[in-house]
C-alpha positions in Angstrom: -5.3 -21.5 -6.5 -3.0 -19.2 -4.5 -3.7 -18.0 -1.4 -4.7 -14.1 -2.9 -6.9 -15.8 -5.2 -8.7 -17.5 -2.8 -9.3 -14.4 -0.5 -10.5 -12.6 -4.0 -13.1 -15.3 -4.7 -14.3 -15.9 -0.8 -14.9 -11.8 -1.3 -16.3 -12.0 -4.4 -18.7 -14.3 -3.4 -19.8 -12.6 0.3 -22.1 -10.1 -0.4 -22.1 -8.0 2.6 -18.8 -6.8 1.5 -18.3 -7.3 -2.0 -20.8 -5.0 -3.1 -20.2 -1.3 -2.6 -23.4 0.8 -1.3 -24.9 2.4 -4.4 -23.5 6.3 -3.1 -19.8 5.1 -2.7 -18.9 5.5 -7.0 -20.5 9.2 -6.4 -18.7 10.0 -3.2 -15.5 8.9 -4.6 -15.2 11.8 -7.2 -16.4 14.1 -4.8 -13.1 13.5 -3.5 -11.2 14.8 -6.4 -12.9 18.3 -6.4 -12.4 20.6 -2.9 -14.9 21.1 -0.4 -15.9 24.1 -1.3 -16.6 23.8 -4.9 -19.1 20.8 -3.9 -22.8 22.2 -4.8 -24.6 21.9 -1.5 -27.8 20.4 -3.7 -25.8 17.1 -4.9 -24.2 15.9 -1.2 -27.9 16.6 0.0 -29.5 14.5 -2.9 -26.8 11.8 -2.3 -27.4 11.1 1.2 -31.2 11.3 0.5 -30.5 7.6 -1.5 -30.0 5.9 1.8 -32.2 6.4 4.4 -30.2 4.9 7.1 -27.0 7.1 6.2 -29.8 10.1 6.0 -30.9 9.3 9.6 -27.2 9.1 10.8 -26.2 12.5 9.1 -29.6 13.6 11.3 -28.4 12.1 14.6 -24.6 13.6 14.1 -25.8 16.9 13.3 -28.3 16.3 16.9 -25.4 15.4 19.0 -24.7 17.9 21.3 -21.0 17.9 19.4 -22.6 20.2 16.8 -26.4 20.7 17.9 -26.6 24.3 18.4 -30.0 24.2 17.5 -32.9 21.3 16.3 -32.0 19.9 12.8 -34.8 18.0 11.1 -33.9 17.9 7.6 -30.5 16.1 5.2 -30.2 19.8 3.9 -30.2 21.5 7.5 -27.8 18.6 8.9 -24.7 19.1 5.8 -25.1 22.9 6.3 -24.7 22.2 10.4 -21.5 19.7 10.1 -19.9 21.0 6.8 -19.1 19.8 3.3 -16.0 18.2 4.0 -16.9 17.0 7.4 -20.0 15.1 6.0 -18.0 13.6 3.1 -15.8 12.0 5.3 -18.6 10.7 7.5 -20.4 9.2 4.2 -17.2 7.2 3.6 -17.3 5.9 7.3 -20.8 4.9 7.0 -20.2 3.2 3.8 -17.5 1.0 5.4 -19.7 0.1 8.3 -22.4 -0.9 6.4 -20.4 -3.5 5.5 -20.3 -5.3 8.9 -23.2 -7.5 10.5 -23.4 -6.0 13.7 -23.2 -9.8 15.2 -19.5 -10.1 13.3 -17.7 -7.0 14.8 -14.8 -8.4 16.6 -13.1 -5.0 17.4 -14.9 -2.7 19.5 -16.5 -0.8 16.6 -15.9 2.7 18.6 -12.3 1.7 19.2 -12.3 1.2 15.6 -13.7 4.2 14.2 -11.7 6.5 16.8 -8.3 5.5 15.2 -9.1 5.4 12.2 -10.6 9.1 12.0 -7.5 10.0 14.3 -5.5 8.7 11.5 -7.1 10.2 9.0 -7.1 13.5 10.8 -3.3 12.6 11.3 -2.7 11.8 8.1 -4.1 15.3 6.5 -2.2 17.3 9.2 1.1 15.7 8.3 0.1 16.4 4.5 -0.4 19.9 4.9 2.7 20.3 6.8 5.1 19.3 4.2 3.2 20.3 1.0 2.3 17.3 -0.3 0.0 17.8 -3.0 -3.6 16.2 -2.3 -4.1 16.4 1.5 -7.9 15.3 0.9 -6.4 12.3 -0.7 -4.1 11.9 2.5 -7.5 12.2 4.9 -8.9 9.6 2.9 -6.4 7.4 2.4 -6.1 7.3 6.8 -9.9 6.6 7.0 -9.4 3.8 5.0 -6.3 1.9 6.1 -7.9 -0.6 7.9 -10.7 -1.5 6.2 -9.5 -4.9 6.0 -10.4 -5.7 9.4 -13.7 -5.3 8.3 -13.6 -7.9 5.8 -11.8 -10.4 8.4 -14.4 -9.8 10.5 -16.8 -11.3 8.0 -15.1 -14.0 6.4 -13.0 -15.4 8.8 -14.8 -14.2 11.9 -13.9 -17.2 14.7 -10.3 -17.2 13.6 -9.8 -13.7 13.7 -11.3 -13.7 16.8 -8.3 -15.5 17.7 -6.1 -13.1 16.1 -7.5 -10.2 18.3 -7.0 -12.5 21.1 -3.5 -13.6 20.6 -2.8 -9.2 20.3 -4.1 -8.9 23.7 -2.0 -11.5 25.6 1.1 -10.8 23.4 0.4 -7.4 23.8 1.4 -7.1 20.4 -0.1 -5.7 16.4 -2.9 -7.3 14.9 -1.3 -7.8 11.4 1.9 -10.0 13.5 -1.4 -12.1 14.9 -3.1 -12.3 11.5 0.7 -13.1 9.5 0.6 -16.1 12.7 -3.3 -17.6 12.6 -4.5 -16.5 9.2 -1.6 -16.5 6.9 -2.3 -13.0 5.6 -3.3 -9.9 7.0 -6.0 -6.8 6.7 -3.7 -5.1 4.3 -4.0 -8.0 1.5 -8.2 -7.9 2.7 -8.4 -4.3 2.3 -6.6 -3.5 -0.6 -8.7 -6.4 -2.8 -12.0 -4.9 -1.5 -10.5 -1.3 -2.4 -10.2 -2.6 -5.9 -13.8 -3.8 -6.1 -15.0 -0.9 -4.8 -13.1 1.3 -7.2 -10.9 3.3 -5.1 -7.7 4.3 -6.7 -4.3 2.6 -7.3 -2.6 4.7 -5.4 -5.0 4.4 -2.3 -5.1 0.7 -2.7 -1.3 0.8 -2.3 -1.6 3.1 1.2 -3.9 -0.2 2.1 -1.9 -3.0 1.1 1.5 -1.8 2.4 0.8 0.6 5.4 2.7 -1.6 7.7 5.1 -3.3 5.1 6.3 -0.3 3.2 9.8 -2.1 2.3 7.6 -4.3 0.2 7.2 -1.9 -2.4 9.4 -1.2 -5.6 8.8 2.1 -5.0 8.1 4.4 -1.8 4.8 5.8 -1.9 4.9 9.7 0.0 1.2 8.6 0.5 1.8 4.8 2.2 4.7 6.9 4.4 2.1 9.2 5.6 -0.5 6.7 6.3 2.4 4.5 8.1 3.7 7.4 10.4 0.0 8.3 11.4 -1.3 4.8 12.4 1.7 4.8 14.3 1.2 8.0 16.5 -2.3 7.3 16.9 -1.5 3.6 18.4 1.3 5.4 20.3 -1.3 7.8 21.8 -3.8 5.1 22.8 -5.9 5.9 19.9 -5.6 2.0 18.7 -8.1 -0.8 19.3 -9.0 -1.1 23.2 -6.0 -3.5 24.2 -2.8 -2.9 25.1 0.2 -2.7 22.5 4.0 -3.1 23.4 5.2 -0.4 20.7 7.7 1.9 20.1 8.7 4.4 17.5 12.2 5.3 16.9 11.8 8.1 14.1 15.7 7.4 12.7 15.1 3.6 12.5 12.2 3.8 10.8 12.1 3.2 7.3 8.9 5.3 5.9 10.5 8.3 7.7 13.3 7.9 6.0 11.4 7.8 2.7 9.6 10.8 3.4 12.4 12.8 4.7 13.9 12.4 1.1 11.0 13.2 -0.6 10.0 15.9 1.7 13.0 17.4 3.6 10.6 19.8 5.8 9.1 17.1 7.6 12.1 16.6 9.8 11.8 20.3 10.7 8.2 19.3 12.5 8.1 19.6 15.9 7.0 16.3 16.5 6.3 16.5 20.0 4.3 19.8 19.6 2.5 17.7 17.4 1.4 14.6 19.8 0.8 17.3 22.2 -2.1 18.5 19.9 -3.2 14.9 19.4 -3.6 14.5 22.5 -5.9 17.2 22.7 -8.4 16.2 19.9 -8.7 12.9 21.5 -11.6 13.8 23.2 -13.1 15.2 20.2 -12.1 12.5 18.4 -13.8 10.3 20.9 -16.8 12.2 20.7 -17.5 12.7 16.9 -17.2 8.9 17.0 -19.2 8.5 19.8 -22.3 10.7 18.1 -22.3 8.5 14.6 -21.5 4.9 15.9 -22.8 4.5 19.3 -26.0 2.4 19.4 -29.0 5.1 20.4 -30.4 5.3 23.7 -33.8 2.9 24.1 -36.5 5.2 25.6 -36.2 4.2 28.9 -32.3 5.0 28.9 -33.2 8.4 27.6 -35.9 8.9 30.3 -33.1 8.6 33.6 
């Protein structure tokens, strides 16, 4: 048995992870049909199915991000953060489901920030050159690494190694995992992506989002993914070490795919465009911080 077929069957078999949550299938079309034609009644009877995504959709809508007022019921909460705000949120949840909060070996905010960053990223970028399914683009960043996730659980002390080995070699998680594990989050992710039922071409933007020469055929979508977790480790939106890393636009070979099969991207003003990353970092930090960070015990609450 090869070593793909191994990973396929250790995932198969680990339950936390192999199963998706029961509102994933439904959420997934959502995705294929724009915000604004989603019937309010159908995202507020889908979240009602979990009650600890329910509570979180409660405690987001609370936070004083988007709590303009007291919101006590799943209806009150979509209609506070939006359709397309909570859709993305469900997927998050989803994914952290997923992890035993005893397994996390990257600082789950840390985690959450970049990846939303790169999501958020990822859409912007879409947008700017036309490309035709920005939602697809947003989801497709929100997902990238969902491979860690899956390390986490099944190989938990070794990749605790891994994380280590980044930090003193100040250097990316998928060189560590290439060195300790012999594979890396992107062959993880993009089997679990399968058996969750996302689509090819997402399960692509996983499995080559740092290896795009790997593919027979550039993928606009894995370019756009690349170039975003890029900027967003650049800008200190990564995972709470740091990472010796620079990005030479010219040099870099999903640019150079994109540029062809986009020529308006290399009219974006690129550092206009970190300069408004950097601004959304703090809201970045803080729609993270409303959704993932443990609640306040009683006491806490009380100083």
């Amino acid at each position: 048995m090869n070593q793909r077929a191994q990973l396929e069957a250790k995932i198969e078999k680990l339950e936390s992870v192999s199963t998706s949550p029961a509102i994933l299938a439904p959420l997934l079309q959502m995705f294929h049909v724009p915000a604004e034609e989603i019937r309010l009644d159908k995202v507020v009877e889908l979240i009602s199915r979990d009650g600890a995504i329910a509570a979180q959709c409660l405690r987001m809508a609370n936070s004083p991000l988007f709590g303009l007022r007291a919101v006590e019921t799943t209806r009150a909460a979509v209609m506070t953060l939006g359709i397309e705000r909570v859709r993305s949120l469900l997927i998050a949840l989803c994914m952290n489901q997923t992890v035993p909060g005893d397994k996390w070996v990257l600082d789950r905010n840390s985690f959450w920030r970049h990846s939303l960053g790169c999501a958020l990223v990822t859409q912007t970028m879409a947008r700017g050159i036309a490309y035709p399914d920005p939602e697809k683009a947003y989801l497709a960043g929100l997902i990238h690494d969902i491979g860690f996730l899956v390390n986490s659980c099944l190989y938990n002390a070794d990749f605790r190694r891994c994380f280590e080995h980044s930090i003193s070699h100040k250097c990316a998680l998928h060189i560590s995992e290439e060195t300790i594990l012999g594979f890396t989050h992107q062959d993880s992710g993009s089997i679990l992506c399968k058996r969750w039922g996302f689509s090819e071409e997402l399960q692509e933007a996983v499995a080559y989002h740092h290896h795009i020469d790997l593919m027979q055929t550039a993928s606009p979508l894995v370019g756009l993914v690349h170039m975003s977790d890029l900027l967003c480790r650049v800008r200190n939106l990564s995972y709470g070490y740091d990472e010796v890393l620079a990005v030479t636009l010219v040099k870099n070979s999903a640019w150079k795919h994109l540029v062809i099969a986009y020529p308006s991207l290399a009219d974006i003003d690129f550092v206009r465009f970190v300069l408004d990353l950097d601004a959304r970092m703090d809201q970045i930090a803080a729609l993270v911080d409303s959704v993932f960070a443990p609640p306040m015990q009683p006491a806490q609450a009380a100083e």
